[in-house]
Gaussian input, Z-matrix of N, CA and C with variables (Angstrom, degrees):
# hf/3-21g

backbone

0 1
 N
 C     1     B1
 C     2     B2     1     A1
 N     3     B3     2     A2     1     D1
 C     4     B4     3     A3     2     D2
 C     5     B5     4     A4     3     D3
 N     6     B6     5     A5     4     D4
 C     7     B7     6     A6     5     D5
 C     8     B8     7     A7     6     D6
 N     9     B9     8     A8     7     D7
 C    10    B10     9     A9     8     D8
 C    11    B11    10    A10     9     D9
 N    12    B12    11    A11    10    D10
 C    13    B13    12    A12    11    D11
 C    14    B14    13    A13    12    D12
 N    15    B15    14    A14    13    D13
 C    16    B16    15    A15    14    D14
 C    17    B17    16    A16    15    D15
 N    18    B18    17    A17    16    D16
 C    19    B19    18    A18    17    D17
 C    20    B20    19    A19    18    D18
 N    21    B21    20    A20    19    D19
 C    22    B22    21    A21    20    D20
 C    23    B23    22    A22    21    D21
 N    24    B24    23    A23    22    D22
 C    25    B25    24    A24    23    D23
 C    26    B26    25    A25    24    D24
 N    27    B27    26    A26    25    D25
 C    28    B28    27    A27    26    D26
 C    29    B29    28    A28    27    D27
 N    30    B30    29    A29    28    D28
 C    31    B31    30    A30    29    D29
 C    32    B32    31    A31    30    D30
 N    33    B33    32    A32    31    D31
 C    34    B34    33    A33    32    D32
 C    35    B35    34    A34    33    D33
 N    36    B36    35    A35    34    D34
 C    37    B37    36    A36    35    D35
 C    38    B38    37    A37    36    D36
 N    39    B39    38    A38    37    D37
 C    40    B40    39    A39    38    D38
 C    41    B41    40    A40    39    D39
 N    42    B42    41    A41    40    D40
 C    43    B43    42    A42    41    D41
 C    44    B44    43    A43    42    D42
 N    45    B45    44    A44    43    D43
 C    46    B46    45    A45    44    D44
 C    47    B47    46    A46    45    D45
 N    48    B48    47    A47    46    D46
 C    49    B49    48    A48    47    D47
 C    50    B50    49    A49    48    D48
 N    51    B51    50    A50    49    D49
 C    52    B52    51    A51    50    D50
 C    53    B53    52    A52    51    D51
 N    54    B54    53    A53    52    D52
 C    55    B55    54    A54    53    D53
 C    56    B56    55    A55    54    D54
 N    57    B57    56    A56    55    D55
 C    58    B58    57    A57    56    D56
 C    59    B59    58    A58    57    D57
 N    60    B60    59    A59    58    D58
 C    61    B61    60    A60    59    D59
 C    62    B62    61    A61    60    D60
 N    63    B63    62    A62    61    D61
 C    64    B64    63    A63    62    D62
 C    65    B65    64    A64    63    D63
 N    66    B66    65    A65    64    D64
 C    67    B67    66    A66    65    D65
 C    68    B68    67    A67    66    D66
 N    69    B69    68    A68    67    D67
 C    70    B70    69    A69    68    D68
 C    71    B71    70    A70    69    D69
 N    72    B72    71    A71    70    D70
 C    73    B73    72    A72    71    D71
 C    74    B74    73    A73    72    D72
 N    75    B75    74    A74    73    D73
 C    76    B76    75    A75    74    D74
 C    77    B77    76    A76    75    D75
 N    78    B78    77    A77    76    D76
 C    79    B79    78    A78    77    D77
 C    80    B80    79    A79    78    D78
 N    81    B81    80    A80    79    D79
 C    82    B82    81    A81    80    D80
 C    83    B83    82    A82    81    D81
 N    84    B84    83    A83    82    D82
 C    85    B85    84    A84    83    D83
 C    86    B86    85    A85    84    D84
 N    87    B87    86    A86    85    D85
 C    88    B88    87    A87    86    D86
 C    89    B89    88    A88    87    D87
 N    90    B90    89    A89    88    D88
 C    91    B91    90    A90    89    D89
 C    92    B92    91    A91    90    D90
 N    93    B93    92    A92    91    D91
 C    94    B94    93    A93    92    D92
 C    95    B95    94    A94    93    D93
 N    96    B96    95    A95    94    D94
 C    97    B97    96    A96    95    D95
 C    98    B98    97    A97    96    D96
 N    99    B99    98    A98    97    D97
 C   100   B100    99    A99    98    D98
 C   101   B101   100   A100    99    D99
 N   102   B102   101   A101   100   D100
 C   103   B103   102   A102   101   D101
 C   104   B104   103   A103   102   D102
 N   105   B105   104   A104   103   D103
 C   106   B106   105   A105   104   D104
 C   107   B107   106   A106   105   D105
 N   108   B108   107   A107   106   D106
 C   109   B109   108   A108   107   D107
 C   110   B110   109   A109   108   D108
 N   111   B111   110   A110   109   D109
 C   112   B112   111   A111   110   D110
 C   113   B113   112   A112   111   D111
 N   114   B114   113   A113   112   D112
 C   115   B115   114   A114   113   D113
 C   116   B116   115   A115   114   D114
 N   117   B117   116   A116   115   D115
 C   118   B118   117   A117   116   D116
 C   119   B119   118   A118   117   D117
 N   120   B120   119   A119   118   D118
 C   121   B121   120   A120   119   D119
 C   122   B122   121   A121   120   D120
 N   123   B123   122   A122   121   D121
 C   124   B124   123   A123   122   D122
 C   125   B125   124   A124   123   D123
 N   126   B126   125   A125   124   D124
 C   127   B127   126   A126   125   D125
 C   128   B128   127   A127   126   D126
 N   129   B129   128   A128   127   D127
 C   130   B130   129   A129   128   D128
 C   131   B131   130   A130   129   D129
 N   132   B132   131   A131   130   D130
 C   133   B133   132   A132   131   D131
 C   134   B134   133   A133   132   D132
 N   135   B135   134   A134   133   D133
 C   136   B136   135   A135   134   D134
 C   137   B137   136   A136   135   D135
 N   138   B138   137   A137   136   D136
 C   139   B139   138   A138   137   D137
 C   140   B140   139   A139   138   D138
 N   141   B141   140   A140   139   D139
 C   142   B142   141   A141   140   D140
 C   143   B143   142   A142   141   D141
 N   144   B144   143   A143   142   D142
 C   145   B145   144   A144   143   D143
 C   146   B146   145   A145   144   D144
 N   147   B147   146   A146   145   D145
 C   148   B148   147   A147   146   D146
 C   149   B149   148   A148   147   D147
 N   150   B150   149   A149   148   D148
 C   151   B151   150   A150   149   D149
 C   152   B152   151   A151   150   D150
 N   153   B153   152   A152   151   D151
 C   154   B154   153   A153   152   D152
 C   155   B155   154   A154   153   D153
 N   156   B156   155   A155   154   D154
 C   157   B157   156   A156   155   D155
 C   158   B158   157   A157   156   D156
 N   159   B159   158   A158   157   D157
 C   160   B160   159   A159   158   D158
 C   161   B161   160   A160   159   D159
 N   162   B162   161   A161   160   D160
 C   163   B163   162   A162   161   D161
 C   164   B164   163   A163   162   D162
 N   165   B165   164   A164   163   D163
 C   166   B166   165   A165   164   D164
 C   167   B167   166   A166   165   D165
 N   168   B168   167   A167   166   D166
 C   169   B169   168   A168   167   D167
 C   170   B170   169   A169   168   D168
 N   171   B171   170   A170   169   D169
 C   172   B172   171   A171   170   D170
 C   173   B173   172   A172   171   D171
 N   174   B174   173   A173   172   D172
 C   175   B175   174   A174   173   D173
 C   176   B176   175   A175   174   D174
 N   177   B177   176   A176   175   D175
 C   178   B178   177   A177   176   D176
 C   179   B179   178   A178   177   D177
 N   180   B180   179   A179   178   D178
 C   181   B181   180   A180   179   D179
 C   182   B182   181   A181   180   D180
 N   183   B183   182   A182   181   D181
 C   184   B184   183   A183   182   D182
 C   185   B185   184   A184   183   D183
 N   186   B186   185   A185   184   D184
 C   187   B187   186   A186   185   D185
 C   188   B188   187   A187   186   D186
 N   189   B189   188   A188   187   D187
 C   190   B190   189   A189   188   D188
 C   191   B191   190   A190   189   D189
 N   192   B192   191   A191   190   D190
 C   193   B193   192   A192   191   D191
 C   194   B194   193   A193   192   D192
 N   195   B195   194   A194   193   D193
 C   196   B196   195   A195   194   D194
 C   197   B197   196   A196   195   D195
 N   198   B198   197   A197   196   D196
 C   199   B199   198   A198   197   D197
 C   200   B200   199   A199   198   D198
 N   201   B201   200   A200   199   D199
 C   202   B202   201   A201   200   D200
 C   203   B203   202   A202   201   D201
 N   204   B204   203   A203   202   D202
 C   205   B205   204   A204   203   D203
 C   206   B206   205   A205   204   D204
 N   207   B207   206   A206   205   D205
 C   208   B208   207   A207   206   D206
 C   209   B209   208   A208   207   D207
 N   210   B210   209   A209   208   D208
 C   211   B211   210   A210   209   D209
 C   212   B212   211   A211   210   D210
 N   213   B213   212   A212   211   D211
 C   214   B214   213   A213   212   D212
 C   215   B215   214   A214   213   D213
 N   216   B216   215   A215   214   D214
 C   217   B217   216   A216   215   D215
 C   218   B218   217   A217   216   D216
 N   219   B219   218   A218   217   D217
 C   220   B220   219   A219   218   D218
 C   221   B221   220   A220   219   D219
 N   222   B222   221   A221   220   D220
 C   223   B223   222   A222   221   D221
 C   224   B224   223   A223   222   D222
 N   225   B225   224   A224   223   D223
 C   226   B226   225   A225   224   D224
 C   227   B227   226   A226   225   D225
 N   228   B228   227   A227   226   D226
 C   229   B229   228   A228   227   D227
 C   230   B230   229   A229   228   D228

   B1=1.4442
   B2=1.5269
   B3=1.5248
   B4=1.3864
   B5=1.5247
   B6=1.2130
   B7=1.2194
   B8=1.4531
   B9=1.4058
   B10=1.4764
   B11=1.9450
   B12=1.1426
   B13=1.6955
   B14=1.5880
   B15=1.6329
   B16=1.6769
   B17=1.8535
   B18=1.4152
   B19=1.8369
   B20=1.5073
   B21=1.7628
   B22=1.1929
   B23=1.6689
   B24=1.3295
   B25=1.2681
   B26=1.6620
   B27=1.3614
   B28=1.3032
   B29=1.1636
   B30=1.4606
   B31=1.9171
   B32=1.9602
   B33=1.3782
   B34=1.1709
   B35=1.6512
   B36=0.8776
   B37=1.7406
   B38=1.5032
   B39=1.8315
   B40=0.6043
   B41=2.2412
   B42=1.3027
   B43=1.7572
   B44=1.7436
   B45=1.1198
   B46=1.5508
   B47=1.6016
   B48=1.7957
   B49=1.7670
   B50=1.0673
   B51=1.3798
   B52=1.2645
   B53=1.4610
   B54=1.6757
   B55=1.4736
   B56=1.4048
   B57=1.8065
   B58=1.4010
   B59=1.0623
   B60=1.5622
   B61=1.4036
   B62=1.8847
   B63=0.9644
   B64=1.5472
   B65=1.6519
   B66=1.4234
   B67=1.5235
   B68=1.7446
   B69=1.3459
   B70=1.4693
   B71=1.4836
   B72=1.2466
   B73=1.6098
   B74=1.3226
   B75=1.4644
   B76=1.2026
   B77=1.7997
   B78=1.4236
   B79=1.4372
   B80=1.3208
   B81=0.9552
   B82=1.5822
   B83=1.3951
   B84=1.0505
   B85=1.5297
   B86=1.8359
   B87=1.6961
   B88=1.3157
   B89=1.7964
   B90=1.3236
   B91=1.3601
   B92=1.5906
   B93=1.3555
   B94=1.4693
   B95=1.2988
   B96=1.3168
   B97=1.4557
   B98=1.6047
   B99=1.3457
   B100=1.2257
   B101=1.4065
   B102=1.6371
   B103=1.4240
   B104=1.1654
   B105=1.7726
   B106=0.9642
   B107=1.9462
   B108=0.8451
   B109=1.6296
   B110=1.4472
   B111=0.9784
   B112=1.4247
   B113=1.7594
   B114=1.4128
   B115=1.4843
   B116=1.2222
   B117=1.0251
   B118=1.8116
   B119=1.8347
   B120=1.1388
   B121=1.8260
   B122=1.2782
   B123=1.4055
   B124=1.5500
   B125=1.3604
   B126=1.5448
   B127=1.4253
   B128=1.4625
   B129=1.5187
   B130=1.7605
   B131=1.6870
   B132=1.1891
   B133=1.4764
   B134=1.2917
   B135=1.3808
   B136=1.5345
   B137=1.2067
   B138=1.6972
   B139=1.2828
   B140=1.2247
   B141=1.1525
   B142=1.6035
   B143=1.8731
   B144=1.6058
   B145=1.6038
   B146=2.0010
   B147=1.5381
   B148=1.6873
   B149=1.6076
   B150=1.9697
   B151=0.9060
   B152=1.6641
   B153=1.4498
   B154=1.2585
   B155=1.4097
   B156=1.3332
   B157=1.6438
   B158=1.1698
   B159=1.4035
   B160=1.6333
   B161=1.4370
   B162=1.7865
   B163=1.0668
   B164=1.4760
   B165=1.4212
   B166=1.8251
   B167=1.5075
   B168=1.6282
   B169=1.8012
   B170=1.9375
   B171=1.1959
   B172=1.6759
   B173=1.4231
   B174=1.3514
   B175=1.2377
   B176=1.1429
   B177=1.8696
   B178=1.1500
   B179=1.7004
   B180=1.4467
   B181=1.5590
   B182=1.3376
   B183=1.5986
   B184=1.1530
   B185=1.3736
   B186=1.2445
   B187=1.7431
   B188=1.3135
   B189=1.2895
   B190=1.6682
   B191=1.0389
   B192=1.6723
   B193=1.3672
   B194=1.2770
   B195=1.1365
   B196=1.6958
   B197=1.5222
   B198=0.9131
   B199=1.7156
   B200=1.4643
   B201=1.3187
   B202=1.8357
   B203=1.1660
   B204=1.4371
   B205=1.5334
   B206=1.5078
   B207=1.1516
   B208=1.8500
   B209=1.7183
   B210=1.5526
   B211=1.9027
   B212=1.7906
   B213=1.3749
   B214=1.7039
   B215=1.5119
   B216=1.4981
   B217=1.6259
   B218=1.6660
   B219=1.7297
   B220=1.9803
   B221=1.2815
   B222=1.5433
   B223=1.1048
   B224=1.5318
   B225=1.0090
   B226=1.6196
   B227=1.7715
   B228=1.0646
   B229=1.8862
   B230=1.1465
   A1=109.77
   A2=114.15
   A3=113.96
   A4=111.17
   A5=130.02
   A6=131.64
   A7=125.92
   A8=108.89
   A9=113.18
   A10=102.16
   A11=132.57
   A12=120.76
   A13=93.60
   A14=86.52
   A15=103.60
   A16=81.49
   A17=76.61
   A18=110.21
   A19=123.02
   A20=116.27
   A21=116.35
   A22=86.75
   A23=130.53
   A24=121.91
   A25=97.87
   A26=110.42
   A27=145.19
   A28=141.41
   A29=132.61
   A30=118.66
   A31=74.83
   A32=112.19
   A33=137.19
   A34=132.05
   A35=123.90
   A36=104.11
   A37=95.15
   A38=116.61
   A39=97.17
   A40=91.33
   A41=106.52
   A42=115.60
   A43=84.82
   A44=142.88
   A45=166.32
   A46=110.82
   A47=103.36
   A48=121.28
   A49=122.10
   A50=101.84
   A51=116.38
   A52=89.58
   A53=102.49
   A54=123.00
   A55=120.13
   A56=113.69
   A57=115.45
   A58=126.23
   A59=117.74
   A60=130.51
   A61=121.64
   A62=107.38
   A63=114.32
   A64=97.95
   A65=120.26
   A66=117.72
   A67=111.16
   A68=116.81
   A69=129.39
   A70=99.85
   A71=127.79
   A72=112.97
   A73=99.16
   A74=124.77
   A75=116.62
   A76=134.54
   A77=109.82
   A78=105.56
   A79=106.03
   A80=111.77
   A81=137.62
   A82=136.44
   A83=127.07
   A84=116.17
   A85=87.20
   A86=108.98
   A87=113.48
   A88=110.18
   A89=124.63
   A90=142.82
   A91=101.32
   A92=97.65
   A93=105.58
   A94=117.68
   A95=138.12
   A96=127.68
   A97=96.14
   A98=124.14
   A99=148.36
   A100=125.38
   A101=88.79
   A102=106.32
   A103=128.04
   A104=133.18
   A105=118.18
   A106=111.09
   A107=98.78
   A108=106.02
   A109=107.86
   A110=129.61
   A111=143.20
   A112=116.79
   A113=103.94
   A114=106.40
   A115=131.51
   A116=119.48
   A117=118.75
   A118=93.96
   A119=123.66
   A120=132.27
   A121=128.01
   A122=113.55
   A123=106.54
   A124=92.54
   A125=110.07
   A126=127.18
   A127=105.78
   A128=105.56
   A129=118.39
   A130=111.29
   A131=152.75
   A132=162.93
   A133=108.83
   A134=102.22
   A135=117.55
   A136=120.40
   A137=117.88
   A138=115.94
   A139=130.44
   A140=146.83
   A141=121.55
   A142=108.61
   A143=98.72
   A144=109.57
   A145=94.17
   A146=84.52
   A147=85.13
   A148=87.88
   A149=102.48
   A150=100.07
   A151=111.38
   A152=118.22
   A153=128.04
   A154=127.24
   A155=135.40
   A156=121.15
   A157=100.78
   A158=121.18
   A159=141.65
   A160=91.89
   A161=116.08
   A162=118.37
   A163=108.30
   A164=116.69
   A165=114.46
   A166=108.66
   A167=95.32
   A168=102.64
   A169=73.07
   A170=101.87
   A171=139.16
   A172=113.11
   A173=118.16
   A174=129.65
   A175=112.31
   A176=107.59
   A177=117.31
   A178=114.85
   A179=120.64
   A180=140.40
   A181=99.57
   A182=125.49
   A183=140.51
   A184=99.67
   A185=138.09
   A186=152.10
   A187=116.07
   A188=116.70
   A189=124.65
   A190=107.61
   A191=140.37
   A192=153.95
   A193=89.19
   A194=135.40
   A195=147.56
   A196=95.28
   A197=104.88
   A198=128.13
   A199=100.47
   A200=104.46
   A201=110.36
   A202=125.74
   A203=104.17
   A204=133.09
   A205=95.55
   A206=118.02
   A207=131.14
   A208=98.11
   A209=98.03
   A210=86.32
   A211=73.57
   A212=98.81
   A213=131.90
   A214=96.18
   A215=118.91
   A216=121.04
   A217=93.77
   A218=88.37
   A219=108.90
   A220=107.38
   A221=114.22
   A222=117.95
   A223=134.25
   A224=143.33
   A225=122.76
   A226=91.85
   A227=103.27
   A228=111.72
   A229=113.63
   D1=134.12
   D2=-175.90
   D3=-88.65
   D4=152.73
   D5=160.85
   D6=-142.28
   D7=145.06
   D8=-168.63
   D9=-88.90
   D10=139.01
   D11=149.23
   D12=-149.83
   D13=161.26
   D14=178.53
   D15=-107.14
   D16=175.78
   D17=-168.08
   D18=165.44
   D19=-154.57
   D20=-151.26
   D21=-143.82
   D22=123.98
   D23=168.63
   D24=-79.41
   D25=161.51
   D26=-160.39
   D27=-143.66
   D28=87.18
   D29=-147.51
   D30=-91.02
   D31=149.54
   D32=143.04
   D33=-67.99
   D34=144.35
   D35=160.89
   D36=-130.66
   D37=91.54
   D38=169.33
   D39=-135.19
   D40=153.81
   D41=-167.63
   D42=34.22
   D43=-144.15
   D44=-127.73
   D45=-76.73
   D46=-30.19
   D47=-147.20
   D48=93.82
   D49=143.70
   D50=-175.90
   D51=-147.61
   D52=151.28
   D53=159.56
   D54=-104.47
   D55=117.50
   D56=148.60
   D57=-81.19
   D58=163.64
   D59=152.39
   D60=-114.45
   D61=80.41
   D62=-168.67
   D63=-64.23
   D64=113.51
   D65=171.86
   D66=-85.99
   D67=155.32
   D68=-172.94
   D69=-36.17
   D70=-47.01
   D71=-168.60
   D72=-91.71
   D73=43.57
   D74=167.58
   D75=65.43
   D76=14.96
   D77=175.58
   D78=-103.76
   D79=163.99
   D80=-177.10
   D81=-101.17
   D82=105.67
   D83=-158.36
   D84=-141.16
   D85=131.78
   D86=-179.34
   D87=-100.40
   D88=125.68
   D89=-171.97
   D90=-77.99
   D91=132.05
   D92=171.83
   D93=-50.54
   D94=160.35
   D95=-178.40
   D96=-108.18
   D97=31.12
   D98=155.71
   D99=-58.73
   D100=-59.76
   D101=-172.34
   D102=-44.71
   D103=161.81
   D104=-174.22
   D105=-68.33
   D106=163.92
   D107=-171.92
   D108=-95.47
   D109=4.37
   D110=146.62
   D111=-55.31
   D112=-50.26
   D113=152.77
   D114=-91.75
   D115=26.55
   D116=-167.57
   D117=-124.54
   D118=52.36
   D119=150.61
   D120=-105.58
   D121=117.59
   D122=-158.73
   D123=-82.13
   D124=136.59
   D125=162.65
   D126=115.60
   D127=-4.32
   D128=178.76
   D129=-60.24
   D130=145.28
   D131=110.75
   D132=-41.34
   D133=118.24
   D134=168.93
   D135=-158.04
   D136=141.89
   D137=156.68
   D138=-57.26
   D139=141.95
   D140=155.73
   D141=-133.48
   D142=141.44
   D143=163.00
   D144=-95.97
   D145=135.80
   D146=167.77
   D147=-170.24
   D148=179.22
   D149=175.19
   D150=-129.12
   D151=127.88
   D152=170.04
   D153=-24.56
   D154=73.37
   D155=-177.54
   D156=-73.81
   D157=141.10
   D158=179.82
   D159=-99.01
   D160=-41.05
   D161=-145.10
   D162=-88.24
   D163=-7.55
   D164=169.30
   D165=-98.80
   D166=168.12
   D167=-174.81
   D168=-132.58
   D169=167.21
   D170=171.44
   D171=-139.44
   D172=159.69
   D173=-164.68
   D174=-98.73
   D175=-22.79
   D176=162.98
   D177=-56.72
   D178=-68.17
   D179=166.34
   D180=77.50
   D181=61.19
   D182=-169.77
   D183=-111.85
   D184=3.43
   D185=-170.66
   D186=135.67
   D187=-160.53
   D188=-176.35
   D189=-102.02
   D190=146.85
   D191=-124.01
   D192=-111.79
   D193=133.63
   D194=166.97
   D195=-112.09
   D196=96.66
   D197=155.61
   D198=-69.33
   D199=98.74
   D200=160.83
   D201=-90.02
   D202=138.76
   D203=-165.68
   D204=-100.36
   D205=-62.54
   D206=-154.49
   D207=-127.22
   D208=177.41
   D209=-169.19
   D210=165.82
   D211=116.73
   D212=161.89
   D213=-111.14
   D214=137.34
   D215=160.92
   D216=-125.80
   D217=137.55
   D218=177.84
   D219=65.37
   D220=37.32
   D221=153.90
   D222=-9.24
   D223=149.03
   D224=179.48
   D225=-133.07
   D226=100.55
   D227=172.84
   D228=-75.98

């Protein structure tokens, strides 16, 4: 299932790094270090379409993995 949220990317320091994306109501979902690097600046605004894997764990384990599909930065709401 796809889902859209706005938020705040987020570098971690946690073992190597990890990237969050904390959305407005406050959940947490950690970004592949895949992603394009266009979205990977901590303190960036962005929309994102992605899809929720339940089915991966990270070592980080900072939330559930948002595999991004789509990606607006400075959204204008």
């Amino acid at each position: 299932m796809n889902i859209t949220v706005t938020g705040t990317i987020e570098r971690r320091n946690i073992g190597i790094g990890a990237w969050a994306f904390v959305t407005e109501d406050g959940v947490t979902y950690e970004i592949p270090k895949s992603t394009d690097k266009n979205l990977l600046k901590s303190g960036q605004k962005a929309k994102i379409t992605g899809k929720v894997r339940e089915d991966l764990m990270t070592a980080a384990m900072i939330g559930s993995v948002l595999e991004v599909d789509a990606f607006e930065t400075n959204p204008s709401d």
